[in-house]
C-alpha positions in Angstrom: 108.2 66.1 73.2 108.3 68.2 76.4 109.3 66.8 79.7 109.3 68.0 83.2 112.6 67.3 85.3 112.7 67.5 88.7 115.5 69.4 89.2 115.4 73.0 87.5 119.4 72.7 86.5 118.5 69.7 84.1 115.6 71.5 82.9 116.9 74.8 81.4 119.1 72.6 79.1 116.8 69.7 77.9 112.8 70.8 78.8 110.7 72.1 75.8 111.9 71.0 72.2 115.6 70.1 73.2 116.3 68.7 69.8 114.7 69.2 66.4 112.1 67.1 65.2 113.3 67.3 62.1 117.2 66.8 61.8 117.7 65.5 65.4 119.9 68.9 65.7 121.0 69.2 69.3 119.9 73.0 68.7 116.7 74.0 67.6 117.4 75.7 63.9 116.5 79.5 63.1 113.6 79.4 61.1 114.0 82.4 59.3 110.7 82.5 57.3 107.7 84.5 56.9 105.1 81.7 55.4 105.4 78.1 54.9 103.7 76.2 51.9 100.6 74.1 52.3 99.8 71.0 49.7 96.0 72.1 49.5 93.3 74.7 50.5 91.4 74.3 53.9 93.6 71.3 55.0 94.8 72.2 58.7 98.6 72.4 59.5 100.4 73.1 62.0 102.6 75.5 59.9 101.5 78.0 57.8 102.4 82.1 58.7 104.9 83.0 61.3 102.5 85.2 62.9 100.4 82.7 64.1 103.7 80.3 64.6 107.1 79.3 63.7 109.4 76.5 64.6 111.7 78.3 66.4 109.4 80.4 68.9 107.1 77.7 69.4 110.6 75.2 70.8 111.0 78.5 73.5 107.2 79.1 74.2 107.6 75.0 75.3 110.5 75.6 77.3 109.2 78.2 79.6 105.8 76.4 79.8 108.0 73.6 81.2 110.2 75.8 83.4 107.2 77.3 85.0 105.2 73.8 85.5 102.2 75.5 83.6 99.4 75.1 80.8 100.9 77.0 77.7 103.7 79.4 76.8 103.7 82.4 74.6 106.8 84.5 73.3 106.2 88.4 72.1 108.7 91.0 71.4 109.5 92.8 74.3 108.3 92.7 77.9 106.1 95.6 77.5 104.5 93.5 74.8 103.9 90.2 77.2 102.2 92.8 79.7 99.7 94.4 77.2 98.6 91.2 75.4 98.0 90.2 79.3 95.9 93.2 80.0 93.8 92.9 76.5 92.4 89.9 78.2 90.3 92.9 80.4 87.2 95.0 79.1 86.0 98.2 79.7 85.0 98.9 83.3 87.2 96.1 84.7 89.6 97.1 87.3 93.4 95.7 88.3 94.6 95.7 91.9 98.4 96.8 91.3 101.2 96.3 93.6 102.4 99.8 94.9 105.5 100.1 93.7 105.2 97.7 90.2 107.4 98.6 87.0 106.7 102.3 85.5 106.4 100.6 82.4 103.4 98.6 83.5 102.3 101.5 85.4 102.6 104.1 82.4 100.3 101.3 80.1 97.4 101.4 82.7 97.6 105.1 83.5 97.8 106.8 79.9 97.1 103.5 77.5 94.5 101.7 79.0 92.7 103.9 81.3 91.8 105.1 78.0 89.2 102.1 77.1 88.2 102.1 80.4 90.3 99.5 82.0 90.8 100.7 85.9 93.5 100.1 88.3 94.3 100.4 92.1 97.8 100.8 93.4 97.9 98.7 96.8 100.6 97.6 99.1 100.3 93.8 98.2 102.5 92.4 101.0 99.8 93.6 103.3 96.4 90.9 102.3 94.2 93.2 104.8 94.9 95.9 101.9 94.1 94.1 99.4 90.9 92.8 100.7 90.0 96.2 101.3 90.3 97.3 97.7 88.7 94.1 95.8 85.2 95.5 94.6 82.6 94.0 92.2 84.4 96.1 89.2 88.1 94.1 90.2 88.8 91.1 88.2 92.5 90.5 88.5 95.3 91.3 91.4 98.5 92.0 89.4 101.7 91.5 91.6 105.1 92.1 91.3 107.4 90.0 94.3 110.0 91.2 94.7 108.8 94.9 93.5 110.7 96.8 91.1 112.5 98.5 92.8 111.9 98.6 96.5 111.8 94.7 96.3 108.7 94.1 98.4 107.7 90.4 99.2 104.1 89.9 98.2 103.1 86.0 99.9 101.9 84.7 96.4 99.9 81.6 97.7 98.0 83.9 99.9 97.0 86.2 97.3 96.0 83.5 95.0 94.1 82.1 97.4 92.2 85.2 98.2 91.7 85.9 94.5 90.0 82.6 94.0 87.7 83.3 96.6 86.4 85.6 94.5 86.9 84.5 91.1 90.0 86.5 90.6 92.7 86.3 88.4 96.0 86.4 90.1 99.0 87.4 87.5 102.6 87.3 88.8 105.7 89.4 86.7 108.6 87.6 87.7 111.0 88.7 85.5 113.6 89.3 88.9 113.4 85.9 90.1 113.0 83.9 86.8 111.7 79.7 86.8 115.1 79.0 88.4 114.5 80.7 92.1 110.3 81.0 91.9 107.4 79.1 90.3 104.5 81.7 90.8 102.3 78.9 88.9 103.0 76.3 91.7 101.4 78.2 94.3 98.3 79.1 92.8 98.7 82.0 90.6 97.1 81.7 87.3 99.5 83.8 85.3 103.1 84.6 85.1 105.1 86.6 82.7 108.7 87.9 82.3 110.3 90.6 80.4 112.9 87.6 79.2 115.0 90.8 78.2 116.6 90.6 81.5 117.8 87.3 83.1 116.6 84.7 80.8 118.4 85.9 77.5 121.0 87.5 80.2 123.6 89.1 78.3 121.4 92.3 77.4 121.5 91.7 73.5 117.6 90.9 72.8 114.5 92.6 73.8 111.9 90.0 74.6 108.7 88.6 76.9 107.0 85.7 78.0 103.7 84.5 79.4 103.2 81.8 81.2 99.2 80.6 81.8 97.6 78.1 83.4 94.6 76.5 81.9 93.2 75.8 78.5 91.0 79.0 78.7 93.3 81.4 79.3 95.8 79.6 77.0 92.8 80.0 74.1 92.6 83.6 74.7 95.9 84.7 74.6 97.0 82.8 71.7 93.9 84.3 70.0 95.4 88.0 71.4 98.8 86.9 70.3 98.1 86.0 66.6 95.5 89.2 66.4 97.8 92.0 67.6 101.1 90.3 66.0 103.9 91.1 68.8 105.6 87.9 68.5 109.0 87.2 68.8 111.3 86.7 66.1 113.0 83.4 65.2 116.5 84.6 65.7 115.7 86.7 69.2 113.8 83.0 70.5 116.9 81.2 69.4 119.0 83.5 71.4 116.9 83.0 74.3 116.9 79.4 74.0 120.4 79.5 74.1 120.4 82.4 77.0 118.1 80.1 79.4 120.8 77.0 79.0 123.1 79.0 81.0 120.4 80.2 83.0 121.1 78.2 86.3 125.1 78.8 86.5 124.4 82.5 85.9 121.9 83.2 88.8 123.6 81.1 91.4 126.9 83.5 90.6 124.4 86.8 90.3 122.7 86.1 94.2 126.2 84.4 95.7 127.7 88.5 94.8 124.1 90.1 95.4 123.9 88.6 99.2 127.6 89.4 99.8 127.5 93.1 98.4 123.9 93.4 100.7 125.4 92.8 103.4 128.7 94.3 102.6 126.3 97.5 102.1 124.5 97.2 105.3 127.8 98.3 107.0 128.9 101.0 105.5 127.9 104.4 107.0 126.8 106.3 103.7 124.0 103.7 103.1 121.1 105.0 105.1 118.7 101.9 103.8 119.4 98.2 101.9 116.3 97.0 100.0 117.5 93.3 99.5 115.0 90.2 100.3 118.0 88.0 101.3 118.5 89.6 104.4 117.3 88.8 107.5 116.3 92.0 108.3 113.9 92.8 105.2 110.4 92.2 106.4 109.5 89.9 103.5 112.4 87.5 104.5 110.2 84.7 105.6 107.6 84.6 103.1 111.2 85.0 100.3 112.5 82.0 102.0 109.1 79.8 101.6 108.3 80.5 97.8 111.7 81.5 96.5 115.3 79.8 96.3 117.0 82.8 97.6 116.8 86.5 97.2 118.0 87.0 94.0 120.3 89.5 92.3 118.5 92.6 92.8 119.5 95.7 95.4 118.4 98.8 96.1 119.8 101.0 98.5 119.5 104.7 99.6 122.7 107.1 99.9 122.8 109.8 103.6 122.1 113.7 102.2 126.2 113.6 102.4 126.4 112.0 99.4 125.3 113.1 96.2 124.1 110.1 93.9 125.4 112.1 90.5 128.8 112.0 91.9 128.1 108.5 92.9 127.2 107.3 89.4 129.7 109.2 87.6 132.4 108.1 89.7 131.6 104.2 88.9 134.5 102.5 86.9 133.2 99.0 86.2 129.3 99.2 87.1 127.6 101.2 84.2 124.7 103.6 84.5 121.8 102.1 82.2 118.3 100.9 82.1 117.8 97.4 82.0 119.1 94.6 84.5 119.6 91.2 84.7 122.7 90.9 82.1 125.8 89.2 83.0 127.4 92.6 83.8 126.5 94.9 86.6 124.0 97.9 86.1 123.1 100.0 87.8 120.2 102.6 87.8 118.6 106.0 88.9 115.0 104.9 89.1 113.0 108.3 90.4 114.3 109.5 86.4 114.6 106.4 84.8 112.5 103.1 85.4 109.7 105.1 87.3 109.8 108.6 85.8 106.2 107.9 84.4 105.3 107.4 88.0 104.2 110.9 89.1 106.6 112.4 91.9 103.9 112.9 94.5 103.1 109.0 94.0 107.0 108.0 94.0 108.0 109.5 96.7 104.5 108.3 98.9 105.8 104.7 98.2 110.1 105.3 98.5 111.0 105.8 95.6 113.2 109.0 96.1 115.9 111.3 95.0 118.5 109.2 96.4 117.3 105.4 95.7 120.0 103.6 93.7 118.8 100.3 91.9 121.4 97.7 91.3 121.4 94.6 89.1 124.5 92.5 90.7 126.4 91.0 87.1 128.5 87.6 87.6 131.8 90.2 87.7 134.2 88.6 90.6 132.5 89.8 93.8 136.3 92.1 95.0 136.1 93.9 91.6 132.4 94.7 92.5 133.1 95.5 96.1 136.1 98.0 95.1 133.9 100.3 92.5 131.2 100.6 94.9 133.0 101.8 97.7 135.2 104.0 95.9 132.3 105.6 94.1 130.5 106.0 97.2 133.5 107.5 98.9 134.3 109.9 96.0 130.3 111.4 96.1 131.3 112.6 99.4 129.9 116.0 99.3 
């Protein structure tokens, strides 16, 4: 039976399907099966192909629906896959306000997937609502935001988009895979969808690929399960137990991940080869405010630009204990080049119109101990000294 607890701590460890049903196990078994039998013909179950459900994904799709206050929770088999069973809910001729600087991922599936059914999109700067008002035609049914932005870490105000959305029977969909549940509850201020690539901080130690969706009625909850079971991205048994077990530690991890992110920030903001920090925990980022009313803190994410006396190869190949690699959110520090990595489907004109340049380094602060941390970054920025 699922439960909501009031504090968030609690919740990662006991919401959803804590315990099974069935044995009373204080961890919810692997289900490792393909069908399950039936004792007659057109008799409804609630178990019969894994497709359509299983045990095990079913206890994690319940957990994140709990974690993010909403309707109904869905588990596929990457991020990537959460987004595009999202966008299927759109026809031909509807059109997607973007935020500017959104995943290339996501941007890469509009641009040369679904632009091919006629699905449009508009990339806008969503922390400006004048903007977006601007670009919301009769063809625009959904504002799609990313808050913080990956990676420039823009601070879209969520409420206020949601509320403008509504006012014209809009849906608003929030990816917020960088804060997670713990720090931000997009569904609690109005927006109508939320999804993760659960790759990153909810499995947390970088050894699953998986998504979730969060929605937040009965409709949208019908359509998407109907999109789920028709295109078949689910997540497997063994990868949801892993996440189940990945979220438990999920509060511990982040409040070690943005107690090192906020000290490196700032530790960043002083030294003289960083031209520009991009970290919402700052006082100085623009979106500081609106980060401190709908989010815990400002999370574990940092970008940060290097002076034209540095050279960023140098930089990355002089790291000792931060490794150069896609992905973020794992226990140990990454970091990333994103203008040829995370955002090389993003054309260069459009990259570097919105900041994303030759010199932008992404970092994904891991719960390492904080001197360690400090140490390999200033010796790698000292030794791509040009």
């Amino acid at each position: 039976m699922s439960h909501v607890y009031k504090n968030l701590e609690t919740a990662v460890i006991h919401a959803g399907i804590s315990k099974d049903p069935f044995t009373k196990s204080v961890n919810v078994p692997i289900y490792q099966t393909s069908t399950f039998g039936q004792d007659n013909i057109r008799v409804q179950i609630e178990w019969e192909y894994a497709r359509t459900g299983n045990p095990t994904r079913f206890a994690l799709e319940e957990l994140i629906k709990d974690l993010e206050q909403g309707y109904k929770g869905f588990a596929f088999a990457s991020g990537m896959a959460a987004i595009s069973a999202v966008l299927t809910l759109f026809k031909t001729g509807d059109k997607l306000v973007l935020s500017s600087n959104v995943y290339g991922g996501t941007y890469r599936l509009l641009d040369k997937v679904l632009s091919h059914v006629g699905i449009k999109y508009e990339l806008v700067d969503t922390t400006d609502l004048e903007a977006i008002k601007k670009a919301i035609t009769p063809e625009v049914k959904a504002i799609y935001i990313e808050t913080p932005t990956n990676p420039l870490l823009d601070i879209t105000d969520i409420k206020a988009v949601s509320a403008l959305a509504k006012e014209h029977g809009l849906l608003t969909i929030v990816d917020n895979t960088f804060m997670t549940p713990y720090l931000q509850r997009p569904l609690t201020l109005g927006a109508d969808i939320v999804l993760h690539s659960a790759t990153k901080y909810l499995g947390g130690h970088s050894d699953l690929v998986a998504g979730l969706v969060v929605v937040n009625n009965a409709d949208l909850a019908q359509k998407l399960a109907f999109i789920q079971n028709s295109v078949g991205a689910v997540l497997g048994p063994f990868d949801s137990f892993l996440l189940i077990r990945g979220i438990k530690t999920l509060a511990v991890r982040l409040d070690r991940h943005t107690d090192n992110a906020l000290k490196i920030a700032l530790d960043l903001t002083l030294n003289k080869a960083v031209t520009k920090v991009y970290y919402p925990g700052l006082k100085s980022h623009p979106g500081f405010e609106i980060n401190q009313k709908q989010a815990k803190n400002g999370g574990a994410m940092i970008s940060f630009l290097l002076d034209d006396k540095h050279d960023v190869r140098k930089f990355y190949a002089s790291l000792k204990l931060i490794t150069l690699a896609e992905s973020l959110g794992g226990v140990e520090s990454l970091v990333c080049h994103p203008a040829s990595m995370t955002h090389a489907a993003i054309p260069e004109e459009i990259r570097n119109h919105i900041g994303i340049k030759e010199n932008l380094i992404r970092f994904s602060v891991g719960i390492e101990n904080y001197e360690d941390l400090k140490a390999d970054l200033e010796q790698a920025i000292e030794n791509s000294r040009i």
